[in-house]
C-alpha positions in Angstrom: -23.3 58.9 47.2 -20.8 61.9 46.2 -21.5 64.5 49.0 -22.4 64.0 52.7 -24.4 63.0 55.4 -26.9 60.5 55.3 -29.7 60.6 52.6 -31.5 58.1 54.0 -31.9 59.8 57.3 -33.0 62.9 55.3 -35.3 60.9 53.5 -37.1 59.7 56.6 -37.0 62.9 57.8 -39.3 64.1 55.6 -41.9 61.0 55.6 -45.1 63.1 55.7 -47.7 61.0 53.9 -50.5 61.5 52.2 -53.2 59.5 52.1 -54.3 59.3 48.1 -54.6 55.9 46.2 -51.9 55.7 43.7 -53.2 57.9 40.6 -54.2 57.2 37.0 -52.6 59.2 34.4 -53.7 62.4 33.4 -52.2 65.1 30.9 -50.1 67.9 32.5 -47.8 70.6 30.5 -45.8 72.0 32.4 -42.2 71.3 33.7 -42.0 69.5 36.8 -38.2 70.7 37.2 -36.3 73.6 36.6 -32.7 74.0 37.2 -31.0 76.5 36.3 -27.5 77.7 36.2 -26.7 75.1 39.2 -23.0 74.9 40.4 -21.6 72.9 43.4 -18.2 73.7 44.9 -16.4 72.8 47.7 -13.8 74.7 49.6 -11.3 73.8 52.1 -8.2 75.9 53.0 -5.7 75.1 50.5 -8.3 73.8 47.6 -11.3 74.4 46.1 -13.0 71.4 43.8 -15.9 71.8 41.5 -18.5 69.4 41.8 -21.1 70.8 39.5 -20.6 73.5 36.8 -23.1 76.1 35.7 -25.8 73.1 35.1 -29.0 74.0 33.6 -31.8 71.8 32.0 -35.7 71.1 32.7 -37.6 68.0 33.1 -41.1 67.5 31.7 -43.9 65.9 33.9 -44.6 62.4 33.3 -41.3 61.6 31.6 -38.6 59.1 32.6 -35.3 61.5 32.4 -31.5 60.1 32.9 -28.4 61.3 34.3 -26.0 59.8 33.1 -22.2 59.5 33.3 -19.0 57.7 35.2 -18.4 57.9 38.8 -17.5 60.9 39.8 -19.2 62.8 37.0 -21.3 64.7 39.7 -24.4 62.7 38.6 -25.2 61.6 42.7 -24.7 65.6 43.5 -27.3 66.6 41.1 -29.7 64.1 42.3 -29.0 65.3 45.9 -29.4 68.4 44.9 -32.8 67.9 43.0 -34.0 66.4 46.0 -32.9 69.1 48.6 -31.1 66.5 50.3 -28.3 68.9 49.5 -27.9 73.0 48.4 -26.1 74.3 45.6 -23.5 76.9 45.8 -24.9 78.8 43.2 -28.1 78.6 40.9 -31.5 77.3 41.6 -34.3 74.4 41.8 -38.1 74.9 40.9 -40.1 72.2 41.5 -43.6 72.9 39.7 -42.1 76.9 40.1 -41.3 76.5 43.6 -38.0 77.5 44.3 -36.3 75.3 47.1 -33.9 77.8 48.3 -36.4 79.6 49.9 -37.1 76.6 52.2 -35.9 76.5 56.0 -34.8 72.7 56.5 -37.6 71.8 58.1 -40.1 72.7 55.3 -37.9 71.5 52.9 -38.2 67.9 54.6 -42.0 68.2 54.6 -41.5 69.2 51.0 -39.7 66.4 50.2 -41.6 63.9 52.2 -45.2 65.0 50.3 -43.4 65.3 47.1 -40.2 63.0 46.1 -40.2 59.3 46.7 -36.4 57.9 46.9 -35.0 54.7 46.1 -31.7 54.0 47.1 -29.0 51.5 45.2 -28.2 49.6 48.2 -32.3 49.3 49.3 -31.9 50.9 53.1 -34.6 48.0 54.5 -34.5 47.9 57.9 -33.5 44.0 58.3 -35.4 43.2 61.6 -38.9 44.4 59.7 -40.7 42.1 57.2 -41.1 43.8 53.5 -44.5 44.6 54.3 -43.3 46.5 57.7 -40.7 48.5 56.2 -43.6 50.4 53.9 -45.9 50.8 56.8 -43.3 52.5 58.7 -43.0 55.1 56.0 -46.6 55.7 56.3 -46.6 55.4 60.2 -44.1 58.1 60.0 -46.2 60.4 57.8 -49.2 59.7 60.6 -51.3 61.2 57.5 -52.6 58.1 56.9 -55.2 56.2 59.7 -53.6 53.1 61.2 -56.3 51.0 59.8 -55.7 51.9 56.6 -52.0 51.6 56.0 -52.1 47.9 55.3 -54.1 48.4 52.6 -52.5 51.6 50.9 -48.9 49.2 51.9 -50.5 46.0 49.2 -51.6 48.6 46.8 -47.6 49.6 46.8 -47.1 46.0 46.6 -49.4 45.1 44.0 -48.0 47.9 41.9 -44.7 46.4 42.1 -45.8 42.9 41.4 -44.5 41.5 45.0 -47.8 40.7 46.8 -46.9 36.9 47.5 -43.7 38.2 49.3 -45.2 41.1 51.6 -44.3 39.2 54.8 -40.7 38.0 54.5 -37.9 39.7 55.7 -35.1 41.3 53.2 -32.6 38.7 54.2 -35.7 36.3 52.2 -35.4 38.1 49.0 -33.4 38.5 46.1 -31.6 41.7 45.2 -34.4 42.7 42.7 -37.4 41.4 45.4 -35.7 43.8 47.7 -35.1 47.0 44.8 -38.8 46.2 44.5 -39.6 46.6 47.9 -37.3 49.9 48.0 -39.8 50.7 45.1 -42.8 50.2 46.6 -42.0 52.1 50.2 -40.9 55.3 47.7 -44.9 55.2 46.3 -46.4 55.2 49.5 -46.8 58.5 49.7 -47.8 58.8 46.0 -45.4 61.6 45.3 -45.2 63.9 41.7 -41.7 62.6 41.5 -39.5 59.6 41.9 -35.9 59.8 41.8 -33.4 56.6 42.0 -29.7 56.9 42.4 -28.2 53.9 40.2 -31.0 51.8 41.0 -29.9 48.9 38.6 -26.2 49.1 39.8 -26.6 46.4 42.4 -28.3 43.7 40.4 -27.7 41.2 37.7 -28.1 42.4 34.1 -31.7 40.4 33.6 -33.0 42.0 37.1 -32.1 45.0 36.4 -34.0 45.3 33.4 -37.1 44.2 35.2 -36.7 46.7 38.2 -36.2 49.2 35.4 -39.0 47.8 33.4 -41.6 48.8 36.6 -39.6 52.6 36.9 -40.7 52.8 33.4 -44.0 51.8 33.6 -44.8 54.9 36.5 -44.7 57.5 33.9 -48.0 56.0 32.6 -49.4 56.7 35.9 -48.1 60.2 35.5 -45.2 60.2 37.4 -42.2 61.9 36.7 -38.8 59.4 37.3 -35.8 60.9 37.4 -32.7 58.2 37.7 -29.0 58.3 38.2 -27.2 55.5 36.1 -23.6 54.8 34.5 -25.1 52.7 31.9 -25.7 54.3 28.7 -27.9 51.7 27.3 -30.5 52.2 30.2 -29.8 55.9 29.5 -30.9 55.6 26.3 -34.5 54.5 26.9 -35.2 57.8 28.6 -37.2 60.1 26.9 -34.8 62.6 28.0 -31.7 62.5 29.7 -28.1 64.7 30.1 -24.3 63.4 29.9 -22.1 64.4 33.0 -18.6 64.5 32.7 -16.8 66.1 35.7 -19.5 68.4 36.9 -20.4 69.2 33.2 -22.9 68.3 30.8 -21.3 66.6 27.7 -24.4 65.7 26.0 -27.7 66.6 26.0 -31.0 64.7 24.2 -34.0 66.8 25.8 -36.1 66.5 22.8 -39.6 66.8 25.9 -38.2 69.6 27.5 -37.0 71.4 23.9 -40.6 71.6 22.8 -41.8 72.4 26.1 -39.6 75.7 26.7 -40.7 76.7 22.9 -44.8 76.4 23.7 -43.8 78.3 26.6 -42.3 81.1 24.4 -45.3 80.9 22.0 -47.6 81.6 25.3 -45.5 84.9 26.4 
């Protein structure tokens, strides 16, 4: 990750749950995202580096939308940053028109926690606990859902993510793409709007990572809106819309979703 403090932490933090079954698709218009005019900057005494520059772009609900670019491209920021795991210096987030920067930290965890599911490149299990244990302990954290039901609303997770036979083995059991899966399936137990992963291919083999990616894909038929951070421009490309960074910049932009969005909203003003 390119700024920090511990997202993972942050992420728990905000673990409220909720205690809906995953949900079918159904048609929505409007954006789910809004940035706008979003810079980053860091100052020290002597230096001041720009992390993100004056970035502005919108994401469509339901689509599978890519940032993309080479390390240091300020592609980790921006997902931070979408998440509220971290602030911008200057500009702004509106998640379904509600602007983060008017959280305190401790609604914007709840916000997050109801709202954003996170998968991580390196998984974050908890080694000690079984696959099955890890995604009850995000619901247990919640305490939204009843104790009796969070094995259930855990298989539906697993079900969803194809990995019902491996429920009760510990990460060390699993492959790299079990354990992604796993990652997967504890970021839907709350059945958030929005799931964002930060290079969630980046730690497996070239055939697993297409099939991790194949299940992201398949969410926005449920509805869901996935945004992901990768350096690979091939899995870029099958986004329906995604941006270029290039140090803190965006290069390139293929927003063809958002684009006819923003002009049906101009037709309805």
């Amino acid at each position: 990750m390119e700024t920090p403090g511990n997202p993972f932490a942050a992420y728990l933090k905000g673990a409220i749950m909720i205690t809906t079954k995953l949900a079918g698709p159904h048609t929505q218009a409007e954006a789910q995202v809004r940035v706008e005019n979003v810079s980053k900057v860091i100052t020290s005494k002597s230096t001041k580096t720009v992390i993100l520059d004056s970035i502005s772009f919108s994401i469509p609900t339901g689509s599978l939308f890519a940032i993309n670019g080479p390390s240091g491209s300020g592609k980790s920021t921006m997902l931070n940053i979408l998440t509220g795991i971290d602030r911008p210096t200057t500009g702004r987030i509106l998640f379904a028109e509600q602007e983060l920067r008017n959280m305190s930290e401790n609604r914007l965890a709840k916000w997050r926690g109801r709202h954003i599911g996170i998968v991580f490149q390196f998984f974050q299990l908890l080694p000690t606990l079984t696959a099955l244990e890890n995604v009850m302990l995000a619901l247990e954290l919640g305490g939204l859902v009843p104790r009796r039901q969070r094995r259930e609303r855990a298989m539906e997770c697993f079900e969803l993510v194809g990995l019902t036979d491996y429920a009760k083995r510990l990460p060390s059991e699993l492959s790299g793409g079990q354990q992604q899966r796993v990652a997967i399936a504890r970021a839907l137990a709350n059945d958030p709007a929005v799931l964002v992963a930060d290079e969630p291919t980046g730690n497996l083999d070239s055939k697993t990572a297409l099939q991790v990616f194949d299940i992201l894909e398949k969410l926005t038929e449920r509805d869901k809106t996935v945004i992901f951070v990768t350096h690979d421009r091939d899995l870029a490309a099958r986004a329906q819309d995604r941006i270029e960074l290039l140090d803190g910049r965006i290069i390139d932009i293929n927003c063809k979703r958002s684009s006819q969005l923003d002009e049906l909203n101009e037709v309805s003003l």
